[in-house]
VOVOVO-757691 format. One record per residue (C-alpha): residue in one letter; residue number from 0; x, y, z. Coordinates in Angstrom, 2 decimals, always signed. Layout:
N
PT   resn   resi        c1        c2        c3
PT      a    NUM         X         Y         Z
...
//
This chain:
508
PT   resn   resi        c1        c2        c3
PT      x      0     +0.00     +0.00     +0.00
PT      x      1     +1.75     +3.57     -0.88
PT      x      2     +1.37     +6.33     +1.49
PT      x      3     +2.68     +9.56     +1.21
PT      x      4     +6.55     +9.75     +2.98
PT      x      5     +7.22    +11.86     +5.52
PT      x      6     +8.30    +15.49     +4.47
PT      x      7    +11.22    +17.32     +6.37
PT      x      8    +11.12    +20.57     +8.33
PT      x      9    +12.35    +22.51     +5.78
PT      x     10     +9.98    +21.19     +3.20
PT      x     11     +6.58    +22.37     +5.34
PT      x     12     +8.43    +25.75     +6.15
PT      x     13     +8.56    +26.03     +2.49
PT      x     14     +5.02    +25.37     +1.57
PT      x     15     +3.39    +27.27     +4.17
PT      x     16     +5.30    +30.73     +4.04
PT      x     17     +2.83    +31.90     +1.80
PT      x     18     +0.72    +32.45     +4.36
PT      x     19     +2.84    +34.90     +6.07
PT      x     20     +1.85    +37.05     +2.61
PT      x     21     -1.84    +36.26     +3.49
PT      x     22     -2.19    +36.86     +6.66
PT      x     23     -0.11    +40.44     +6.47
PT      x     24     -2.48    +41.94     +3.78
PT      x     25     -5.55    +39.56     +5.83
PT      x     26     -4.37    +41.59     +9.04
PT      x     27     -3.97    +44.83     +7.58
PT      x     28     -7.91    +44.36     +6.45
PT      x     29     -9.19    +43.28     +9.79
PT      x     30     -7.37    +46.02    +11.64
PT      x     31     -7.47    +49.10     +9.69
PT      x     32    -10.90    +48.99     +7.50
PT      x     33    -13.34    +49.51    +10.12
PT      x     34    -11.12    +53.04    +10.68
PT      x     35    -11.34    +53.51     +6.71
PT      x     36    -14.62    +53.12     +6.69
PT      x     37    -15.40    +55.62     +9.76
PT      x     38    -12.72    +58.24     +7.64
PT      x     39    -15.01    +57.97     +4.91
PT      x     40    -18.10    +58.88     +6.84
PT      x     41    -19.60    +55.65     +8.09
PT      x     42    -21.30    +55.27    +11.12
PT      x     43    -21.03    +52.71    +13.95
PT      x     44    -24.03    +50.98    +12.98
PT      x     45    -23.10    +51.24     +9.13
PT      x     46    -19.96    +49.25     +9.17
PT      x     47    -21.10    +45.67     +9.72
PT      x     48    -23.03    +45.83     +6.67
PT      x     49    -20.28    +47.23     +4.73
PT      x     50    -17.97    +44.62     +5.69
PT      x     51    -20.29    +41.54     +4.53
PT      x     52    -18.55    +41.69     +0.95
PT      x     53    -15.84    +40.21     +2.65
PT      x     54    -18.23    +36.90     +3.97
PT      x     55    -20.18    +37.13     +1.04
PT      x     56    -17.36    +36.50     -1.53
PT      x     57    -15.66    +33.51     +0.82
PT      x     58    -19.19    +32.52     +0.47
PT      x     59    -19.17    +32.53     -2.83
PT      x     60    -14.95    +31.84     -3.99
PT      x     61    -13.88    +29.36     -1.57
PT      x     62    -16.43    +26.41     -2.99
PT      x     63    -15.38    +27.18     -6.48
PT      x     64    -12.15    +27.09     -6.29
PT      x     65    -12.55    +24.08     -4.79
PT      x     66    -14.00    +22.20     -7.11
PT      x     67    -11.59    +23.26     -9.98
PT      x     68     -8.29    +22.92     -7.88
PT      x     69     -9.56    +19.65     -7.53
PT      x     70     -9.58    +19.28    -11.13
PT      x     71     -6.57    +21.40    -12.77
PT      x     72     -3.21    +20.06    -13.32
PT      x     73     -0.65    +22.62    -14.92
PT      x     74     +3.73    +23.25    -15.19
PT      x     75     +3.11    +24.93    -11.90
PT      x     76     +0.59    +21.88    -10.69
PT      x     77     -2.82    +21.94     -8.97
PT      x     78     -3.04    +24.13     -6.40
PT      x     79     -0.32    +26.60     -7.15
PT      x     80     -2.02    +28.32     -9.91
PT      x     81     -4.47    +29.62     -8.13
PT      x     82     -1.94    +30.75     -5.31
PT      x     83     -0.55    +32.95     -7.80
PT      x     84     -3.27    +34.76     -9.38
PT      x     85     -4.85    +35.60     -5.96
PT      x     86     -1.66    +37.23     -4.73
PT      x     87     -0.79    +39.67     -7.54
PT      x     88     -4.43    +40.50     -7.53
PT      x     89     -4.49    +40.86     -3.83
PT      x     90     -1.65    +42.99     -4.25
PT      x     91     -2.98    +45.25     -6.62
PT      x     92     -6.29    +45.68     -4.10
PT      x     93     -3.77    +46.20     -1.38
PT      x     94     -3.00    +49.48     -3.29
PT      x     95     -5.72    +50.86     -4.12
PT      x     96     -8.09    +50.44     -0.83
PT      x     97     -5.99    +53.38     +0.90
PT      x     98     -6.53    +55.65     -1.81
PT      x     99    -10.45    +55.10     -1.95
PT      x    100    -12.06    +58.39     -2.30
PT      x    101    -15.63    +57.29     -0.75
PT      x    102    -16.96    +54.68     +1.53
PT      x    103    -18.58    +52.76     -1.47
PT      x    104    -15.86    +52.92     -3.46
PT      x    105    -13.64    +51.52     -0.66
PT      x    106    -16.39    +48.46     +0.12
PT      x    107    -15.67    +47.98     -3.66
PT      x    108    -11.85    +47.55     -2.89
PT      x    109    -12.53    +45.57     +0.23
PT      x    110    -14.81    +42.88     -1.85
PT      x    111    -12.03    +43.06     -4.42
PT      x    112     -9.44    +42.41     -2.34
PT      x    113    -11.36    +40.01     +0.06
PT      x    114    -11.95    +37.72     -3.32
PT      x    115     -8.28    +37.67     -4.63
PT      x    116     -7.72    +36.76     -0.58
PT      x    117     -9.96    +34.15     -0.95
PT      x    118     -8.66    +32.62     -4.23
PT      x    119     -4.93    +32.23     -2.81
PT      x    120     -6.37    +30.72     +0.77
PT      x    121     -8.80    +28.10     -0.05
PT      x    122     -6.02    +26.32     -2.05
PT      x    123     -3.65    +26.37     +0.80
PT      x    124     -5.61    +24.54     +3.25
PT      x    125     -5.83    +21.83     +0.70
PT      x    126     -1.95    +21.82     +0.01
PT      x    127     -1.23    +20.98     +3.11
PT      x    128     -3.38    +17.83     +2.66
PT      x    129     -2.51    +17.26     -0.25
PT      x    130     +1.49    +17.25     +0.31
PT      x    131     +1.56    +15.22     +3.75
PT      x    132     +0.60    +11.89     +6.05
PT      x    133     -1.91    +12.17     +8.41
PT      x    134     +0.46    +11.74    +11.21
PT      x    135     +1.90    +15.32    +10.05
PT      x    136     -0.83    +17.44     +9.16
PT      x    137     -1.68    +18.65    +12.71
PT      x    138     +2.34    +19.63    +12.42
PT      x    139     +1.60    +21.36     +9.18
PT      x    140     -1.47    +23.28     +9.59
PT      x    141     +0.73    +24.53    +12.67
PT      x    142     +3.21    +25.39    +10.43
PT      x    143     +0.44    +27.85     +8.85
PT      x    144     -0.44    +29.09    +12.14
PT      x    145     +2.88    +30.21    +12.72
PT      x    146     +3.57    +32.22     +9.53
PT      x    147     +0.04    +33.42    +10.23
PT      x    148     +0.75    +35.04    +13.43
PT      x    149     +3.84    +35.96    +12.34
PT      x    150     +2.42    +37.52     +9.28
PT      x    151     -0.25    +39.09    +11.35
PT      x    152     +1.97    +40.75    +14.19
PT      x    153     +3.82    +42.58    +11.20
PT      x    154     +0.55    +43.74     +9.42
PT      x    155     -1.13    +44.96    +12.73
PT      x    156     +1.54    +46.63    +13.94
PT      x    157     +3.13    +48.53    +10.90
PT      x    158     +0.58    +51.45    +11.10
PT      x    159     +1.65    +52.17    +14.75
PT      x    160     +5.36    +51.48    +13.19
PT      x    161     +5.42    +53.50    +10.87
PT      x    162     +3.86    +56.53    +13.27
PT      x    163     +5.78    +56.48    +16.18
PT      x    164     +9.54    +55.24    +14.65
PT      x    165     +9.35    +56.15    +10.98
PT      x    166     +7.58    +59.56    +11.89
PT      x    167     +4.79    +58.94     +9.29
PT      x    168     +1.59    +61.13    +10.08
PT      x    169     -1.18    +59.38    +11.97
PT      x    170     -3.78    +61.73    +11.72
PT      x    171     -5.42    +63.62     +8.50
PT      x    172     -7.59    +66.11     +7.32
PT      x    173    -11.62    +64.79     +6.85
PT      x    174    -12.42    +62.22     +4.85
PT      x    175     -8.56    +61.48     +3.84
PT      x    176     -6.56    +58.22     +4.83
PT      x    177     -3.73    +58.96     +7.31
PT      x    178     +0.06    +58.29     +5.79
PT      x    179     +0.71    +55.90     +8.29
PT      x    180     -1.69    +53.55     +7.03
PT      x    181     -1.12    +54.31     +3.54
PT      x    182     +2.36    +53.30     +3.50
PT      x    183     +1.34    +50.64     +5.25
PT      x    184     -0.81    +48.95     +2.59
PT      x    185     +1.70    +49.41     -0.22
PT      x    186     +3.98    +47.28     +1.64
PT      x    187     +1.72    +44.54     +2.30
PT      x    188     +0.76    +44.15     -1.41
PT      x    189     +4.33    +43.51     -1.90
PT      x    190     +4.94    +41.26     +1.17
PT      x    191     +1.86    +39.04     +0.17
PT      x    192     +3.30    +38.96     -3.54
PT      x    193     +7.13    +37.85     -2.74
PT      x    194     +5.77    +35.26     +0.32
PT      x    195     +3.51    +33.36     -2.45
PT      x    196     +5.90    +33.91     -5.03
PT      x    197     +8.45    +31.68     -2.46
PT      x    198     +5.71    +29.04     -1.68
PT      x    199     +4.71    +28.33     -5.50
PT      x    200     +8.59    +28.45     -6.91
PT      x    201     +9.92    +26.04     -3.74
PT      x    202     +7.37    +23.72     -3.44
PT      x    203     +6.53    +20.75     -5.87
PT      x    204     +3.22    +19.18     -5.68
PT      x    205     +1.99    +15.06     -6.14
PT      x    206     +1.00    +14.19    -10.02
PT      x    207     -2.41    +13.08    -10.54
PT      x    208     -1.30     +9.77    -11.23
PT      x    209     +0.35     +9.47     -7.37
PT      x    210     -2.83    +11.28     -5.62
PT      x    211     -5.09     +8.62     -7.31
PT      x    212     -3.12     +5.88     -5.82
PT      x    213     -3.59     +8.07     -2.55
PT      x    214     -7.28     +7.89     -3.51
PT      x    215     -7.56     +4.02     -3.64
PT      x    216     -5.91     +3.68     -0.53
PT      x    217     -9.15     +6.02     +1.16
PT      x    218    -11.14     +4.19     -0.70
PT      x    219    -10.06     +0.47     +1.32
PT      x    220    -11.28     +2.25     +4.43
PT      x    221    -13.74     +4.86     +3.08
PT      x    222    -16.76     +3.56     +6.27
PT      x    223    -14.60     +5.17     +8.72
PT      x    224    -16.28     +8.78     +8.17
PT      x    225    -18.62     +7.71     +5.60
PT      x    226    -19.80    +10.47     +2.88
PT      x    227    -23.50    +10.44     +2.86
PT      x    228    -25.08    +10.16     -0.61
PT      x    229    -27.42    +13.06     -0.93
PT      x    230    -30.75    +12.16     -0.45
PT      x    231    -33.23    +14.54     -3.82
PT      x    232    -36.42    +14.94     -0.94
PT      x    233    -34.80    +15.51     +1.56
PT      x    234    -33.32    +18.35     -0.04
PT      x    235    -36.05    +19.43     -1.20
PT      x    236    -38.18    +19.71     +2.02
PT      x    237    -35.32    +21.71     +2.93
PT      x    238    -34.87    +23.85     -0.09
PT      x    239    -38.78    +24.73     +0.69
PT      x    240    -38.93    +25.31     +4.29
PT      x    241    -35.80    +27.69     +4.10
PT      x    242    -37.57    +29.48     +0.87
PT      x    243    -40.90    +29.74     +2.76
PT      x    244    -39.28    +30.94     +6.01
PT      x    245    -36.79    +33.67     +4.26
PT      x    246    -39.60    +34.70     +2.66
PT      x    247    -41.72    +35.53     +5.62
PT      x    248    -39.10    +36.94     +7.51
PT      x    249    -38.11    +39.56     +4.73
PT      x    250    -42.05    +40.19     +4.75
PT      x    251    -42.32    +40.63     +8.79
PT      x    252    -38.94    +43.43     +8.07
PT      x    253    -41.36    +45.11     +5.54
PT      x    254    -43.31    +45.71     +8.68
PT      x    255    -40.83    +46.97    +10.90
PT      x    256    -38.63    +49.58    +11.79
PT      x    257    -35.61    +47.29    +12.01
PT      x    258    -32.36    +47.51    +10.62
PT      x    259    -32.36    +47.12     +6.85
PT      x    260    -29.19    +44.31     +7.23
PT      x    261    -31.47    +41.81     +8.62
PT      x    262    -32.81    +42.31     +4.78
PT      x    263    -29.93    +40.08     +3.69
PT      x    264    -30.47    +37.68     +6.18
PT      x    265    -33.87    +36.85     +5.11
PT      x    266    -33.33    +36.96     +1.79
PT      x    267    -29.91    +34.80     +1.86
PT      x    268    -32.32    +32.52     +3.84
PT      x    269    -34.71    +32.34     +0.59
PT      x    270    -32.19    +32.28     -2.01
PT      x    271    -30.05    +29.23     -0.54
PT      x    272    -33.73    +27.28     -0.36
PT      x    273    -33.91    +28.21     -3.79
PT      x    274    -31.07    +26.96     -4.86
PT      x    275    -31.33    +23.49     -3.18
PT      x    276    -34.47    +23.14     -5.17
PT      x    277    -32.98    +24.92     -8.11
PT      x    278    -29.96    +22.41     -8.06
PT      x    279    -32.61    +18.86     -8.00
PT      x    280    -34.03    +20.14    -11.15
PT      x    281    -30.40    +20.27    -12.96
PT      x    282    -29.19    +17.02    -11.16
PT      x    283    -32.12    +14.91    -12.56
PT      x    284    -31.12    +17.12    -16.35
PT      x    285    -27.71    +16.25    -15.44
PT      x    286    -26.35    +20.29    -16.08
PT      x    287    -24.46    +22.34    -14.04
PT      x    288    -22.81    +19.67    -12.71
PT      x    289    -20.53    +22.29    -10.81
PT      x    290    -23.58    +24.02     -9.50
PT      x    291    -25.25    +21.09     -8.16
PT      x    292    -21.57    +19.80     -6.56
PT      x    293    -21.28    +22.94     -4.80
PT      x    294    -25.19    +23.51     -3.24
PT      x    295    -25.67    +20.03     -1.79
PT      x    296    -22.26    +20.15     -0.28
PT      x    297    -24.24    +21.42     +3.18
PT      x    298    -26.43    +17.24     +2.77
PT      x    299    -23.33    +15.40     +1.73
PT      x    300    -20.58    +16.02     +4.57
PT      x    301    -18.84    +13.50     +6.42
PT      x    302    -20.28    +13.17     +9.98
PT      x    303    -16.78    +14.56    +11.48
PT      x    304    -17.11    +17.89     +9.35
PT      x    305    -20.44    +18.36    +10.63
PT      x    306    -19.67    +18.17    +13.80
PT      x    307    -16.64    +20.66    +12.97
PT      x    308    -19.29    +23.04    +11.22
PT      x    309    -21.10    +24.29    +14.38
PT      x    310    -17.76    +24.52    +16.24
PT      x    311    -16.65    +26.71    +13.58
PT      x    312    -19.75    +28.91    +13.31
PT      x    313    -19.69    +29.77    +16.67
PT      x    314    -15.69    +30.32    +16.71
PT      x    315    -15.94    +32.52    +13.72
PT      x    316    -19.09    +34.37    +14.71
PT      x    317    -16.92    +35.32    +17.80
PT      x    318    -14.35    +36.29    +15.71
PT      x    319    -15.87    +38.44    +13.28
PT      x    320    -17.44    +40.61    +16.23
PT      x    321    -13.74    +41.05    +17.37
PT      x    322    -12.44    +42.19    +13.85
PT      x    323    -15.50    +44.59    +13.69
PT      x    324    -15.90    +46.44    +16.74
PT      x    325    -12.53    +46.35    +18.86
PT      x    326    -11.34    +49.58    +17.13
PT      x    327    -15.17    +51.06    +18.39
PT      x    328    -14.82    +49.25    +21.80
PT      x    329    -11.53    +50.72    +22.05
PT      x    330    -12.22    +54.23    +21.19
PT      x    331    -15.36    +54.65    +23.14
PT      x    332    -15.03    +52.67    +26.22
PT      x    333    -10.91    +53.33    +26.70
PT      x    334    -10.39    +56.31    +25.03
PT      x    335    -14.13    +57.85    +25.21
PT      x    336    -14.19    +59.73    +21.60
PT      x    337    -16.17    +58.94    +18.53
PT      x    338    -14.36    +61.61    +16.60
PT      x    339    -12.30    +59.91    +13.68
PT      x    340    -10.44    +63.22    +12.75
PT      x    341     -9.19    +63.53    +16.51
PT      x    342     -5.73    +62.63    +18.14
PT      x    343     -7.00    +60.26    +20.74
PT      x    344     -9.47    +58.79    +18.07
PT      x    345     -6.39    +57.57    +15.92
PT      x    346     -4.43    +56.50    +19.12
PT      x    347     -7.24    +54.35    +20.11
PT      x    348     -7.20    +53.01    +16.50
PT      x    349     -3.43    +52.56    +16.78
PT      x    350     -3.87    +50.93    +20.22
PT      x    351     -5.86    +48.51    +18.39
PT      x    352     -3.40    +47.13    +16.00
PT      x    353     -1.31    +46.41    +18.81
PT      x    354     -3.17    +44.71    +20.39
PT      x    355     -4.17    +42.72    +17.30
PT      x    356     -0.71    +41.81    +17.10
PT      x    357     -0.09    +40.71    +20.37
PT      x    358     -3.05    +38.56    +19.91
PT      x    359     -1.18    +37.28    +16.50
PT      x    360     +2.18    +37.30    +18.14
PT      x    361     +0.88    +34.80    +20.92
PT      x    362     -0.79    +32.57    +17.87
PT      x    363     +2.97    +32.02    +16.34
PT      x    364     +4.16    +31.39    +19.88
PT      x    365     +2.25    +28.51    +20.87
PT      x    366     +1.85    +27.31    +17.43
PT      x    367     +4.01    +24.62    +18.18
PT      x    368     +3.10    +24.23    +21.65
PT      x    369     -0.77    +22.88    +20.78
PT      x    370     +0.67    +19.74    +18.88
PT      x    371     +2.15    +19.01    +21.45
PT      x    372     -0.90    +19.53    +24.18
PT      x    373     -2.46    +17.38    +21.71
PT      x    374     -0.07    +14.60    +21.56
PT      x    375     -0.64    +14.49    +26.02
PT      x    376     -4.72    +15.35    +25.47
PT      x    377     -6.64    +15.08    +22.17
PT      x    378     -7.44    +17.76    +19.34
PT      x    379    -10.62    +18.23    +20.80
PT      x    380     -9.75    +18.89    +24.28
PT      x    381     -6.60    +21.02    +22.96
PT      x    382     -9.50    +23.20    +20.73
PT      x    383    -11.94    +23.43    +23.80
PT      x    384     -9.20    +24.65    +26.22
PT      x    385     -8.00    +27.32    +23.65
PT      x    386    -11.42    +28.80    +22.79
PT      x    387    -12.48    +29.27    +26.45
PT      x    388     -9.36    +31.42    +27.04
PT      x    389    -10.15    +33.05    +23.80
PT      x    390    -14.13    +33.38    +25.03
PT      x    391    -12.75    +34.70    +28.42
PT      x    392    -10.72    +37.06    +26.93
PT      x    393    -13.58    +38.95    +24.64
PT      x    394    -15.41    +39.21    +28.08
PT      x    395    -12.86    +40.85    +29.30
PT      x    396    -12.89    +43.54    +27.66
PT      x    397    -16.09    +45.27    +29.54
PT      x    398    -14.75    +45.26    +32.75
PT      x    399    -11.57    +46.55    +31.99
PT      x    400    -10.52    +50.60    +32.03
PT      x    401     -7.08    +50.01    +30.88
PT      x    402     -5.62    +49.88    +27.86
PT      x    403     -2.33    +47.61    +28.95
PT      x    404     -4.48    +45.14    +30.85
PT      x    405     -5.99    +44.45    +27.54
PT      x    406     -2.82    +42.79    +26.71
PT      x    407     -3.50    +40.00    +28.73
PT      x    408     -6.92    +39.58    +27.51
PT      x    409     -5.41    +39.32    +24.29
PT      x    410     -3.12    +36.54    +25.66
PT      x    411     -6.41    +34.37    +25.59
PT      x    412     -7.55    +35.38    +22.15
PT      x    413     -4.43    +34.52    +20.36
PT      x    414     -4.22    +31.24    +21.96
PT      x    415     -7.79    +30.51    +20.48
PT      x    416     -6.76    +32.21    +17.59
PT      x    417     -3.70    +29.80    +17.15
PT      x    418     -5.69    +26.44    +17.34
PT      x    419     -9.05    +28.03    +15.05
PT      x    420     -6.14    +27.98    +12.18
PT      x    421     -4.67    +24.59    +12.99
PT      x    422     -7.18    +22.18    +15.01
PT      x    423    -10.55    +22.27    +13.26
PT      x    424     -8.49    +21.47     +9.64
PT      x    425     -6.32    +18.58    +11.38
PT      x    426     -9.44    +16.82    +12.01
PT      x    427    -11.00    +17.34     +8.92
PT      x    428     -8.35    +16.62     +6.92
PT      x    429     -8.21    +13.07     +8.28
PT      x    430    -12.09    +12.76     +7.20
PT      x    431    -11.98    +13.69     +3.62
PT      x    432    -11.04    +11.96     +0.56
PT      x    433     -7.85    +13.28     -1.53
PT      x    434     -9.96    +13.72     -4.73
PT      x    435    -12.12    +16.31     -3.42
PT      x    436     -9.95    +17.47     -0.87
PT      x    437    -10.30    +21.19     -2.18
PT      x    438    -14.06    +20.50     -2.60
PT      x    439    -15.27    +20.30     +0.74
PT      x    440    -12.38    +22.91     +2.15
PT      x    441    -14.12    +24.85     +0.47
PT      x    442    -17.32    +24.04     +1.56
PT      x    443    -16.16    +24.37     +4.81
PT      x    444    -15.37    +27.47     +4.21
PT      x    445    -19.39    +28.23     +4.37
PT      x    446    -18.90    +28.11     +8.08
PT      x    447    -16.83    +30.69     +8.24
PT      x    448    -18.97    +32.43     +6.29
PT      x    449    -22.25    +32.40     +7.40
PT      x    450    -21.51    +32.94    +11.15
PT      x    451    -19.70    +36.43     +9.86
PT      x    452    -23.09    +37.18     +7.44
PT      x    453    -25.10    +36.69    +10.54
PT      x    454    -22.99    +38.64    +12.78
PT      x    455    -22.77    +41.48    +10.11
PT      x    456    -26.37    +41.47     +9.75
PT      x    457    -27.77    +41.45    +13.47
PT      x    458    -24.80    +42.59    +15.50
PT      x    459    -25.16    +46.54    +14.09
PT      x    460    -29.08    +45.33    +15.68
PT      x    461    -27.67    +44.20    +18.59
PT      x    462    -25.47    +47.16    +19.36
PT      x    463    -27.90    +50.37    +17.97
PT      x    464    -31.06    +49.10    +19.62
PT      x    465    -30.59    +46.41    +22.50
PT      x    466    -26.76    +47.91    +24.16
PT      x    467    -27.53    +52.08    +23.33
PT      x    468    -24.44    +52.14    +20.99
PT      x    469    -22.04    +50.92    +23.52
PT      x    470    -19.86    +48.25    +20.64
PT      x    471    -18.48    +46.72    +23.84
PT      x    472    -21.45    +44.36    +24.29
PT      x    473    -20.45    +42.97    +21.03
PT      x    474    -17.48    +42.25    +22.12
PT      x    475    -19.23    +40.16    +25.22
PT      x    476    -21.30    +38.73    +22.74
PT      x    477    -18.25    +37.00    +20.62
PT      x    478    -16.81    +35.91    +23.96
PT      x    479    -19.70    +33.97    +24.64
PT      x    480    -20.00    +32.13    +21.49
PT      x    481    -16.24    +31.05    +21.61
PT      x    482    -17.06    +29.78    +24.68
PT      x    483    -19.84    +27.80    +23.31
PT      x    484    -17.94    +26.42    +20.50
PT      x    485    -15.44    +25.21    +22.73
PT      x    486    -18.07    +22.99    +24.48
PT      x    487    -19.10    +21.36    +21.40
PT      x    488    -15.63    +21.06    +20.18
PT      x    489    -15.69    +17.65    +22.70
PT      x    490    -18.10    +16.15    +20.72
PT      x    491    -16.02    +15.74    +17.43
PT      x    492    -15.64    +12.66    +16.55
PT      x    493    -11.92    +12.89    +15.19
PT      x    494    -11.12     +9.78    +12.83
PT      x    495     -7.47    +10.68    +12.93
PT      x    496     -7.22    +10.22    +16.52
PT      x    497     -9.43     +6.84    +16.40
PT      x    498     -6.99     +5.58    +14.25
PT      x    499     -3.87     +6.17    +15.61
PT      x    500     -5.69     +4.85    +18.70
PT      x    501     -6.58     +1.23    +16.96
PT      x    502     -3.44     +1.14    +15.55
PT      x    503     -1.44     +1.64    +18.85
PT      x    504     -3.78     -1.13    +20.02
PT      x    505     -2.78     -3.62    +17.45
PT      x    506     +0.86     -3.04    +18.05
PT      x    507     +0.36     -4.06    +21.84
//
């Protein structure tokens, strides 16, 4: 039976330092475009909704690229290709976003630039699959947590860098982005450029020849996380209910006063029911095959990854509150100004990227050190731990008056941070089969997705009617759905960790 050998240090360092590129123009984003967005003119309760392009397009990307990685075999192999176009057109987004002259033309360049983001990332989950052994993927995907956080630090913190040691201005008239964050765009589009550029020219990728003899040797044990055949009514039933119910709940907001976000809620409701019914008809024509692949991905997952999917809905949901409102939690509840063109405004904003990377800069620390918690524990456990120090650390944030004692709370965060990127993807990977390996990374990708939709769409709710405009409660919020997905992080069944367990059995 051929496995895949064992690759050497070196060899993983190589094929995941294109995430450092990612994550630096991914960190820049998170940190810096709720502040673009408020220089523009936006207001608290406006920004959610102008960051779902970024949720929308995963939404949207991810599956598709997918499916053709899957399926594409060039000089530069399967998965690189794709690497490559979505960093030079990152890059080129990277540019321009500083420069937007209005809030709608920079939620253009944020949609732009989260799609190119999206086109180089969904391939490199599957790389890492792709390239190594089961017994060394929790190793890898660690690997990609590392340059992550390392990636990150540098992103979050060159704003504040490039203010207080290069003597770039922080501050700037209405409406205009400050230098300091300028500057510090233009040299993430080049970072994320030459990191790719090092993954795709020093790493080599199995032929399609080798990764179907991978394939058979699934195949001899495929019942051990068995991929359910997709079952046309029950699909259906479920393509109507969600149809019916979208429906009425975009009529009830007709009614109502309410926030005109929750519009896309209801109607993303309707048009995913749609689509499951949509997708029956062209199944039964036999069209679209592509289409149909990527709808009933949600009624054909193994039972492992849908365990993993409400683990990472609630992780992500927590997260995406975090990459929305800290720079509003920190501004009004530390620093107590809501005006952007103001000196402690844009020190609370620069406050924020610090602490974003010392939330990042604990993620590459203890990187390595989960593997190793996991090795003693499980996976599971090792997650659960991680997001309830994360969870705690969200929480934190309401009770505390200053800024440095956010540092530790960000001790917690990063730690969850660290095993989101590595832990949930280790056990997945050991569920999946290596022909549509890309296929159902992507389709994991949905929840991501939907948890940030969600939280885009009722958080600015949340926040403007329920907390008075205080963005801290979201904040509380996010910690309490980490916690959450911790909890049901012990009830993954992880096949990778069943099997090393049998086979440690049958050695005795």
């Amino acid at each position: 039976m051929k496995t895949k050998p064992r690759l050497g240090f070196w060899e993983i360092w190589n094929m995941s330092l294109g995430f450092l590129g990612i994550q630096f123009g991914f960190a820049l984003q998170n940190a810096n475009t709720s502040r673009i967005f408020e220089t523009l003119g936006a207001k608290i309760d406006e920004i959610p909704i102008l960051w779902i392009a970024a949720p929308l397009t995963g939404l949207i990307i991810q599956p598709i690229i997918g499916h053709y990685s899957d399926r594409t075999w060039t000089k530069l192999g399967r998965r690189r290709p794709y690497f490559l176009v979505g960093a030079i057109l990152s890059s080129i987004a990277l540019f321009f976003m500083p420069n937007s002259p209005t809030l709608w033309f920079a939620a253009i360049m944020l949609w732009i630039m989260d799609a190119s983001i999206n086109i180089t990332m969904e391939p490199f989950r599957a790389f890492v699959a792709d390239n190594l052994p089961n017994e060394q993927r929790t190793q890898g995907f660690a690997m990609q947590s590392f340059f992550i956080g390392v990636g990150a630090v540098l992103g979050s913190l060159l704003p504040w860098f490039l203010h207080n040691y290069i003597g770039l201005e922080n501050t700037a008239p209405e409406g205009i982005i400050p230098q300091s964050v300028k500057w510090s765009y233009y040299i993430g589009g080049l970072v994320f450029l030459l990191a790719v550029l090092w993954t795709v020219f020093t790493s080599k990728e199995y032929s399609p020849q080798e990764l179907a003899e991978f394939q058979e040797n699934f195949s001899q044990d495929e019942n051990k996380n068995e991929i359910i055949t997709n079952d046309d009514t029950q699909q259906k039933n479920i393509g109507i209910v969600m149809l019916v119910s979208g429906l009425v709940f975009t009529y009830y907001l007709t009614t109502t006063n309410l926030k005109k976000e929750l519009y896309i809620l209801g109607l993303g409701i309707a048009v995913t029911g749609l689509m499951f019914i949509i997708s029956i008809y062209l199944k039964q024509k036999n069209i679209a095959k592509t289409f149909v692949e990527i709808t009933t991905g949600f009624l054909t997952m193994p039972k492992t990854m849908k365990q993993l999917a409400w683990v990472q809905f609630f992780s992500w949901f927590a997260l995406f509150s975090m990459w929305i409102y800290t720079t509003q939690a920190i501004t009004t509840h530390i620093y107590h100004t809501t005006d952007t063109t103001s000196k402690l405004y844009n020190e609370g904003a620069d406050w924020v990227g610090v602490l974003f990377t010392v939330y990042n800069g604990i993620a590459a620390l203890v990187a390595f050190i989960l593997p190793i918690i996991a090795r003693k524990t499980s996976r599971r456990f090792t997650h659960f731990l991680a997001l309830v120090l994360g969870g705690i650390g969200l929480m934190s944030f309401y009770f505390i008056t200053d800024k440095y004692l956010l540092i530790v709370s960000m001790i917690g965060v990063g730690i969850a941070w660290a095993s989101i990127l590595s832990m949930p993807y280790a056990m997945l990977s050991s569920a999946l089969p290596p022909n549509k390996m890309g296929y159902f990374m992507g389709v994991f990708n949905f929840f991501i997705v939907i948890p940030q939709l969600i939280a885009a769409t009722i958080l600015g709710f949340l926040v403007g009617k329920i907390f008075d405009n205080q963005p801290v409660y979201a904040l509380v919020i996010g910690g309490i759905s980490m916690i959450i997905a911790g909890l049901l992080s012990l009830r993954v069944d992880d096949v990778g960790e069943i099997e090393k367990k049998l086979e440690h059995s049958n050695e005795k």
